[in-house]
N, C-alpha and C positions, 0 to 999 in steps of 0.2 A: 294744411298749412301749419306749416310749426312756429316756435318761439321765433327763433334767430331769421326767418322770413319776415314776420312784422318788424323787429326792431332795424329793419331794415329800409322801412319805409317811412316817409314824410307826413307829419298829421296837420290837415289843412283844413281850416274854419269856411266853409262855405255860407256863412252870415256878410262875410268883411274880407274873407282870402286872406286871413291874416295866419301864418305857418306856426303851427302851435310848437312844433319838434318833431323829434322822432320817440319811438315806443320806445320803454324801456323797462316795464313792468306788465302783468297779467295780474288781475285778478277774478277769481272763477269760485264756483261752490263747489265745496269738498263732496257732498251727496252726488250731485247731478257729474260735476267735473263740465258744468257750462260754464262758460266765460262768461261775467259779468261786467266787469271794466277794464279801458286800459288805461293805464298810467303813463305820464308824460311829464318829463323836467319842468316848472314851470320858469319865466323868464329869469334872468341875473338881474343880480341885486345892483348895484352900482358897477358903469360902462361896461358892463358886459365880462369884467372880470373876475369878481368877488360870487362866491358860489350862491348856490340856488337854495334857499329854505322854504319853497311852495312845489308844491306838481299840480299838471291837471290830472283828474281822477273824471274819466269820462265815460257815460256807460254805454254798454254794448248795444242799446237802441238808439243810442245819437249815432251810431257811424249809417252811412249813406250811402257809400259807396268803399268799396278794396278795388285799389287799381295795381299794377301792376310796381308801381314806384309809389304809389301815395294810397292815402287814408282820408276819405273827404269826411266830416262829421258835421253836424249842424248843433251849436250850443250857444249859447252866451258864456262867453269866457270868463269871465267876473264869478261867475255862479256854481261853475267845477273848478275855479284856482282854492285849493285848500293850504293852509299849513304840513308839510311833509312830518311824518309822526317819529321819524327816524331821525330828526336834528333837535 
């Protein structure tokens, strides 16, 4: 599976069914070259128009399932929203 196949899919919180986004980043270890987390927009700031200064940063043992269109993970959401290091 490549990049541009995940960022093609839906990351969906199987705690609550609450649709965290779609991928939009990888992160992985430079040694192994294994995938360690993926990164996901996190919500807008004010009604949905003003941009996004969080992501979620989710790691590759919380996903649960790859389906076909989606990405099931189990997390507390609250717990992977970080500050984006890039704003």
């Amino acid at each position: 599976m490549r990049l541009c196949d995940l960022k093609q899919k839906e990351v969906i919180n199987c705690r609550d069914g609450e649709r965290l986004g779609y991928v939009c980043d990888l992160d992985f270890d430079v040694n192994t070259g294994i995938i360690t987390h993926i990164i996901v927009p996190g919500p807008c700031k004010i009604w949905g128009i003003i941009g996004r200064d969080q992501e979620y940063i989710i790691s590759y043992n919380c996903i649960k399932q790859i389906g076909t269109d989606v990405i099931l993970v189990d997390i507390e959401a609250e717990k992977f929203l970080v500050r984006s290091p890039y704003i």
